[in-house]
C-alpha positions in Angstrom: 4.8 -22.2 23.3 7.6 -22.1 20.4 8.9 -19.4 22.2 9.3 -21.1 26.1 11.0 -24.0 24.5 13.4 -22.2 22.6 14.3 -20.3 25.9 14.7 -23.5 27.5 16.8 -24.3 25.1 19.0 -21.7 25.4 19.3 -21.9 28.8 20.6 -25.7 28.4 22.7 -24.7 25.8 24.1 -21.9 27.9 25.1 -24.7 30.4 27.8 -25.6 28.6 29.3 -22.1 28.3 31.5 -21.3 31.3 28.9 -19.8 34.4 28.9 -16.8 35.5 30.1 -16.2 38.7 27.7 -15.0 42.0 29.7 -12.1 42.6 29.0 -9.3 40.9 32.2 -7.5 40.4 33.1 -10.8 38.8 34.7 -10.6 35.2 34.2 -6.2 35.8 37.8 -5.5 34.2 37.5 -8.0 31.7 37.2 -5.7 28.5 34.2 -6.8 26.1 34.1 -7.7 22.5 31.3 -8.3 20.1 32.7 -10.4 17.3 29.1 -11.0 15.2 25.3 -10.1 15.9 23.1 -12.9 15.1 19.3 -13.0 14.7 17.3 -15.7 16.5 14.2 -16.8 14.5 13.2 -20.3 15.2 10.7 -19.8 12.4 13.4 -19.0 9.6 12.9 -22.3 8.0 16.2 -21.5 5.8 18.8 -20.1 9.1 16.9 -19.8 12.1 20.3 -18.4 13.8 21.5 -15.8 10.9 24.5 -13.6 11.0 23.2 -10.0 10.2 24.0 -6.3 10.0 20.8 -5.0 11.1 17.8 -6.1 13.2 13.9 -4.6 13.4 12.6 -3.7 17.0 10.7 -7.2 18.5 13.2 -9.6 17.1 15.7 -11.6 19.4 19.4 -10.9 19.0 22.5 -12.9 20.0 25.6 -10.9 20.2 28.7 -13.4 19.9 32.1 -12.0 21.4 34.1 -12.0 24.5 34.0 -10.7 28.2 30.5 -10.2 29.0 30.7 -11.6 32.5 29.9 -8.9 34.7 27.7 -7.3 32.2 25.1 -4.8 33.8 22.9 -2.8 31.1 22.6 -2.9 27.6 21.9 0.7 25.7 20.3 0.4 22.6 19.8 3.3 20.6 20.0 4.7 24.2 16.9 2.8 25.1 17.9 1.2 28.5 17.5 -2.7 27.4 16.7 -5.6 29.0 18.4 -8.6 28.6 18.2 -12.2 31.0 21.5 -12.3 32.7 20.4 -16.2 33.4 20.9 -16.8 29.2 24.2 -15.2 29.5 27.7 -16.5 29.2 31.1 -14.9 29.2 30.4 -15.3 24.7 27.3 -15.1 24.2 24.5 -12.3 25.2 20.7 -12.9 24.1 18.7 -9.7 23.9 15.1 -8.4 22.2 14.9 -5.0 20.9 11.7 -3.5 22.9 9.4 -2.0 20.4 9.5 1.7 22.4 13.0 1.5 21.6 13.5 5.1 19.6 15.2 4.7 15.7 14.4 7.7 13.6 14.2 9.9 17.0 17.1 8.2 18.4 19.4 11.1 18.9 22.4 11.2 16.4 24.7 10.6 18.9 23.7 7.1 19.9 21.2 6.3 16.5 22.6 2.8 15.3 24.7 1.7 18.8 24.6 -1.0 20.6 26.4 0.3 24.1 27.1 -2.9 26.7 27.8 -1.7 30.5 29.9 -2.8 33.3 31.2 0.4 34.5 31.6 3.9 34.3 35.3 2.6 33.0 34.2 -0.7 31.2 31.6 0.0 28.2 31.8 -1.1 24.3 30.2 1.0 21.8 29.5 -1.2 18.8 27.7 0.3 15.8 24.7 -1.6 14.4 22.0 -0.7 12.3 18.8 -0.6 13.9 15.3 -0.5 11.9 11.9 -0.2 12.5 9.3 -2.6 11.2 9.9 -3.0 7.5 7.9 -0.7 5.5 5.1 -1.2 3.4 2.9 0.5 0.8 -0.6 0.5 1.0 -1.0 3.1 -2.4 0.4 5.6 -5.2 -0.7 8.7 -6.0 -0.6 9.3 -9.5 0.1 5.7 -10.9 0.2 6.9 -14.7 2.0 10.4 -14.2 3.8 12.2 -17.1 7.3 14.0 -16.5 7.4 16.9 -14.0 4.5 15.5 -12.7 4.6 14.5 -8.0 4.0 11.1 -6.8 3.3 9.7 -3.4 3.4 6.9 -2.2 1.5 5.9 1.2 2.2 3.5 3.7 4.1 2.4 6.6 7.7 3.0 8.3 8.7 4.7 4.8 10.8 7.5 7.1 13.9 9.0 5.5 13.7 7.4 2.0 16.5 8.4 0.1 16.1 6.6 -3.5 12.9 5.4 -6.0 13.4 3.0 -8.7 10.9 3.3 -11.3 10.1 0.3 -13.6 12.2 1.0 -16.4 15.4 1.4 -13.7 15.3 5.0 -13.7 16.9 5.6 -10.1 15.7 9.3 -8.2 18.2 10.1 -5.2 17.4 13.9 -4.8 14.1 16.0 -4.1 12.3 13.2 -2.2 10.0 14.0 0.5 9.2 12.1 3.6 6.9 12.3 6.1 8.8 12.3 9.2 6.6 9.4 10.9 6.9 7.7 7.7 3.6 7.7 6.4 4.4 9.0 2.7 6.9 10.0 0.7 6.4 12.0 -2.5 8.7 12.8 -5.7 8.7 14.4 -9.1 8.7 12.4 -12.2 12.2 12.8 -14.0 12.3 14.0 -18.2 14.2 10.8 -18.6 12.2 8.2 -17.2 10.8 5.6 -19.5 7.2 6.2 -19.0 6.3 3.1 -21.3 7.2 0.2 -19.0 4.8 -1.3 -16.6 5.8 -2.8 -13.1 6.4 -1.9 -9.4 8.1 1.3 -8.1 10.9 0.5 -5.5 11.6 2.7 -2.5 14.6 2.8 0.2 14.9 4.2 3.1 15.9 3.9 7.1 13.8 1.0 7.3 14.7 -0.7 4.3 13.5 -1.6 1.0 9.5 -1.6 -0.6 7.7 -2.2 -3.6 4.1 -1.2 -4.9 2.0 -3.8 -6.9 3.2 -3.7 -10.2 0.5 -0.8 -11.2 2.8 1.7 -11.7 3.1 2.7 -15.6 0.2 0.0 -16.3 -1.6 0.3 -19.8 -2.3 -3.0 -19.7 -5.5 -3.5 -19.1 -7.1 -0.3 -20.4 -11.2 -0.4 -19.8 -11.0 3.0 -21.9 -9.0 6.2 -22.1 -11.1 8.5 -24.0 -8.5 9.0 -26.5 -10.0 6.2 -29.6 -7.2 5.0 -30.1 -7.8 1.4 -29.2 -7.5 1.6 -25.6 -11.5 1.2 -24.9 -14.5 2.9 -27.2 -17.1 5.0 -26.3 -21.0 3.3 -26.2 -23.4 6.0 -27.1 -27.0 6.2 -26.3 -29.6 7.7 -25.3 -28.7 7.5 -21.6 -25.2 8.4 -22.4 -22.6 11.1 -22.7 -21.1 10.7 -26.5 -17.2 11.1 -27.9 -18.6 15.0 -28.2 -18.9 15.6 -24.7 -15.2 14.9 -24.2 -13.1 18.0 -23.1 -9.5 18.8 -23.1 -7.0 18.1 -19.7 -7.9 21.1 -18.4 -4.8 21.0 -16.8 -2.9 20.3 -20.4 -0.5 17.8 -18.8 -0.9 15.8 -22.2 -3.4 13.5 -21.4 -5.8 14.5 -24.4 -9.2 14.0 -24.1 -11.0 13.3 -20.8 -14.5 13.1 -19.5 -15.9 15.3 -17.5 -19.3 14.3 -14.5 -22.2 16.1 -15.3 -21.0 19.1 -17.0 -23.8 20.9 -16.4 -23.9 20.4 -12.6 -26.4 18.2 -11.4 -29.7 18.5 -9.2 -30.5 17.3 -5.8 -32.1 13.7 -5.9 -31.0 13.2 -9.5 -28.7 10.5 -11.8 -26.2 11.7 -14.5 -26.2 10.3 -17.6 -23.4 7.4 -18.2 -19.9 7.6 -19.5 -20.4 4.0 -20.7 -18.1 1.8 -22.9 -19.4 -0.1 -26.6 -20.4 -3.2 -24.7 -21.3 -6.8 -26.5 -19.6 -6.9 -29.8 -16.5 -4.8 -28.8 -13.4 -7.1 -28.1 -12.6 -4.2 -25.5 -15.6 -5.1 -23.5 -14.4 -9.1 -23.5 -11.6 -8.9 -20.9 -10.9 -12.5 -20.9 -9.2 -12.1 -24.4 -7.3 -9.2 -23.3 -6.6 -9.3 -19.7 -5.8 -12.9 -18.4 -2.4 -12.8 -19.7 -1.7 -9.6 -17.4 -3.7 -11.0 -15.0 -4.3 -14.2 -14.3 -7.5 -15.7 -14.1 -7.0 -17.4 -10.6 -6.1 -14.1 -8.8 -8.2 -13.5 -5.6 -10.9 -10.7 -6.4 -8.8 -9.1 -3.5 -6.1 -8.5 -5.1 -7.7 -7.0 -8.4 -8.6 -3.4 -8.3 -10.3 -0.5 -10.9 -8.1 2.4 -11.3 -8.8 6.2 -12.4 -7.3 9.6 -12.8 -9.5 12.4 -11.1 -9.3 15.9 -11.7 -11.0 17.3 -9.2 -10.8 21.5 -8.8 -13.7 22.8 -6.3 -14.6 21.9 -3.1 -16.6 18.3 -3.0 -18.4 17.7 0.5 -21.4 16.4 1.5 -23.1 15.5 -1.4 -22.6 13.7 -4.8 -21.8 10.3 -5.7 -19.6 8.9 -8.1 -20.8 5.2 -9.5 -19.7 2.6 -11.5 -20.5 -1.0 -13.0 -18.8 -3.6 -14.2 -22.0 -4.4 -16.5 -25.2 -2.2 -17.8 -27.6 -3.7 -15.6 -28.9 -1.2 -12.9 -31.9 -1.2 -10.9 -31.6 0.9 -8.6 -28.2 3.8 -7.5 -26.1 4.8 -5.0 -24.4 4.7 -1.5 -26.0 1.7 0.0 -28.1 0.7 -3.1 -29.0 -3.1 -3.7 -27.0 -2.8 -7.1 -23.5 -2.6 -4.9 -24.3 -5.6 -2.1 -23.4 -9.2 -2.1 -26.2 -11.3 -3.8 -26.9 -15.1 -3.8 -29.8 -14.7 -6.6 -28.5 -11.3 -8.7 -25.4 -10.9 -10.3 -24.7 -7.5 -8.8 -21.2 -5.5 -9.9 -21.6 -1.8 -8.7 -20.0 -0.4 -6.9 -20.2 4.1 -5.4 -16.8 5.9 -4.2 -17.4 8.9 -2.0 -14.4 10.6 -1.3 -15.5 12.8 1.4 -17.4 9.7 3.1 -14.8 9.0 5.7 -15.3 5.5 7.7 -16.7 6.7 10.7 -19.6 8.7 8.6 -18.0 12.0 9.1 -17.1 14.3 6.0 -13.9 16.0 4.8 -13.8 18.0 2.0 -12.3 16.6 -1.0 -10.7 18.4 -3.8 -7.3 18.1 -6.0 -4.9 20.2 -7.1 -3.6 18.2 -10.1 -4.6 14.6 -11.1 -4.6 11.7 -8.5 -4.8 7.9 -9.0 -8.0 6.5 -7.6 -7.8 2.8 -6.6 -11.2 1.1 -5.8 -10.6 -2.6 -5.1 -12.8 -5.4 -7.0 -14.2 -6.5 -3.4 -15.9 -3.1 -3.0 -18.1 -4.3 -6.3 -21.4 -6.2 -5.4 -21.4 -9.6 -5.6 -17.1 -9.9 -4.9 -17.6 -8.7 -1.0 -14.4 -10.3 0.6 -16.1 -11.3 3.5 -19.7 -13.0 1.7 -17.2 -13.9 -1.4 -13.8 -14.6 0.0 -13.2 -17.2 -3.2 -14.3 -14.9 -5.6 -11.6 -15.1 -8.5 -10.6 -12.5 -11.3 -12.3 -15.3 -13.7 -15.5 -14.8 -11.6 -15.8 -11.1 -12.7 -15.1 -11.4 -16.2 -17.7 -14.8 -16.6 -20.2 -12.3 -14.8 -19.4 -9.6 -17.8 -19.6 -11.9 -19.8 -22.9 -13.4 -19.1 -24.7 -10.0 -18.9 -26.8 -8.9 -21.3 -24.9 -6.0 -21.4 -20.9 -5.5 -20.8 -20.7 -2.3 -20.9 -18.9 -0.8 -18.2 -20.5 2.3 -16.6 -19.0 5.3 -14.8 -21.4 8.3 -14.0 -22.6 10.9 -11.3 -25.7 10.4 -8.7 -26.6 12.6 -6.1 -29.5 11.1 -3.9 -29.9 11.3 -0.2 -26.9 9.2 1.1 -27.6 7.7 4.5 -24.4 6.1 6.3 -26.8 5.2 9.1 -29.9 6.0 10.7 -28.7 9.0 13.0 -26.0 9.5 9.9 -28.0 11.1 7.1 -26.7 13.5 4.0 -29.9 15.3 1.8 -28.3 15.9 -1.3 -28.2 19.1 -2.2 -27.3 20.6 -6.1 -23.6 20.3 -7.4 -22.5 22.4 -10.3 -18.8 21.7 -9.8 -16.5 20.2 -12.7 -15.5 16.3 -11.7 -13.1 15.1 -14.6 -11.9 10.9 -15.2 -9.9 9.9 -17.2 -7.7 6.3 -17.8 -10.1 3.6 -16.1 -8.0 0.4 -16.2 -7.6 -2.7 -14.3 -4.9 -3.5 -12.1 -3.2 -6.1 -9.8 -3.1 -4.8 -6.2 -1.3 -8.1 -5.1 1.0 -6.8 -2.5 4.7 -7.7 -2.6 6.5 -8.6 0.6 10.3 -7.7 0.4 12.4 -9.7 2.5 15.2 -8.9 4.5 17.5 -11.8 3.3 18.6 -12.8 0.0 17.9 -16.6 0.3 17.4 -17.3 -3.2 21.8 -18.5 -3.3 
């Protein structure tokens, strides 16, 4: 409906412009001009008709100029465009850039034109830069890296990115690689970066400018590290792994100490023993006192995530299970378990990552070359579903820690029969590869929307 009056009011407004005149050849020798490009957005509450210098395919365009009576076609890109030649005056022509218009395949010689036709002998060529949808990051690959070490970043329209800004303003122009439909773009971590500072990692490209949540670098909110030195503490039982059982990075990038899943391999139908942390009276295990001021209590469960490293060398397929828990209080394990479903009476927080699980119940193999950045969202845990939940709260989580008799946080290997559905069924089956984690924290996964106008002046 917004959109039908606006063209109705256009059209009144185009009234007062001088008409065009029922003869075609009419205004044909007239040379054209395009003075200013506007963008038409009845919705911009700040300029809803804004000067610009560059447009994304779908939105409405006004070219401002001179001589465009007698227009016939409008090129853009070399996409053949249409355009309402009853909205048109001899100043002013009002087009919308079709979505199958090309931009990255646009061929060099007509990427970033806007051509207007009359004749083989009457045409204007005017340059302006033409963008997909604005890109977006849906995750990072390797969100605590050390120098030398390859990042990518996922996500959407990221084509042709040419520079990445790390937190500490550490700017990378050379060696980036992108994924020519603009899916990813990866780069290699620079000696001279700052490592030390926490925020969000800026891209640009051909579709403009993104950001990641402000995970990148974060030590914030450590849940443990392996490494005793204050970032998280080992709990040791009976029914856990100890500080002995730790092992070297295997791949000696300097991360220290790490844990490895069942480093013995592990039988069919069987649960690992925990990687668990101190629980009750360690101020690590109370993330109120420690994490609120890094994330605040109010944020949505949705955007509050668990992150880890994985080293994972062998082939991982079909079988296996890695678990975890926000608190020590398991009844029952794995895929599909009560433990990781929404509960009105139980205060459940598990949650089971299957990497080879894809959403359709098919596998692919999973393994890594070097260590990746695992992000598991805090609506994937139990009793934060976003759909049975959708008010859950970062507050929420930690008062259910915190009212467990035990807090301590539990990471650990099962591999029972996992069954996706009931013509969908895995038997487990005995896995003796090496799994290693290391750097469990909590993150914000709040998304951050880059505009394309500076509005803030």
């Amino acid at each position: 409906m917004k959109t039908i009056k606006y063209f109705l009011c256009l059209a009144i407004v185009a009234i007062g412009f001088t008409a065009c005149k029922d003869d075609d050849n009419a205004g044909s020798d007239t040379q054209m001009k395009i003075d200013k490009v506007f963008l038409e957005n009845i919705d911009d509450k700040v300029n809803p008709d804004r000067e610009v210098e560059f447009a994304r395919l779908g939105q409405l365009l006004r070219l401002q100029g001179s001589g465009f009576t007698g227009l016939k076609k409008i090129y853009i890109n070399g996409y053949e465009t249409y355009f309402n030649n009853a909205l048109m005056t001899d100043n002013n022509v009002w087009v919308t850039l079709n979505s199958k218009t090309p931009v990255d395949k646009a061929d060099e010689s007509v990427r970033n034109t806007i051509v207007l036709y009359k004749s083989d002998n009457n045409r204007l060529v005017y340059d302006f830069t033409i963008r997909a949808a604005a890109p977006s990051i849906t995750s990072c690959d390797n969100t605590l890296p050390r120098a030398g070490e390859t990042v990518t970043v996922y996500g959407a329209n990221l084509q042709e990115t040419t520079k990445v800004t790390l937190p500490d303003g550490t700017e990378i122009t050379s060696d980036i690689t992108s994924d020519e439909d603009g899916k990813w773009f990866s780069f290699v971590v620079p000696a001279s970066a700052n490592l030390s500072m926490a925020g969000s990692l800026k891209s640009e490209g051909a579709n403009g400018t993104a950001l990641t949540p402000t995970y990148f670098n974060d030590f914030n909110c450590y849940i443990i590290n392996f490494e005793n030195d204050g970032h998280g503490e080992l709990g040791s039982w009976s029914a856990t792994y100890s500080s002995d059982d730790l092992v070297d990075d295997p791949l000696g990038t300097g991360r220290g100490k790490v844990a490895v899943l069942s480093p013995g391999g592990l039988d069919a139908g069987s649960n690992d023993k925990y990687w668990a942390t101190a629980g009750n009276d360690n101020a690590n295990d109370d993330w109120t006192s420690r994490m609120y001021k890094f994330i605040p209590a109010s944020t949505s469960a949705s955007d509050v995530a668990i992150q880890f490293d994985i080293y994972a060398p062998d082939v991982w397929n079909e079988t296996y299970q890695l678990e975890m828990s926000l608190q020590n209080n398991l009844s029952n394990y794995g895929y599909g378990s009560d433990c990781t479903k929404y509960s009105a009476q139980y205060t459940n927080t598990a949650s089971v990552w299957v990497p080879w699980l894809n959403s359709d119940g098919s596998s692919t193999p999973y393994s890594t070359s070097s260590w990746k950045t695992v992000t598991v969202p805090m609506t994937a845990f139990g009793n934060y579903d976003a759909e049975k939940a959708p008010d859950a709260t970062f507050q929420k989580i930690c008062e259910d820690r915190n009212s467990g008799s035990y807090r301590n946080f539990l990471i650990f290997a099962c591999n029972g029969d996992l069954e996706f559905s009931s013509e969908i069924v895995y038997k487990a089956k005995p896995f003796m590869q090496p799994v290693y984690i290391d750097n469990i924290r909590v993150v914000s996964i709040a998304p951050i929307t880059v505009s394309d106008f500076d509005d803030a002046e």
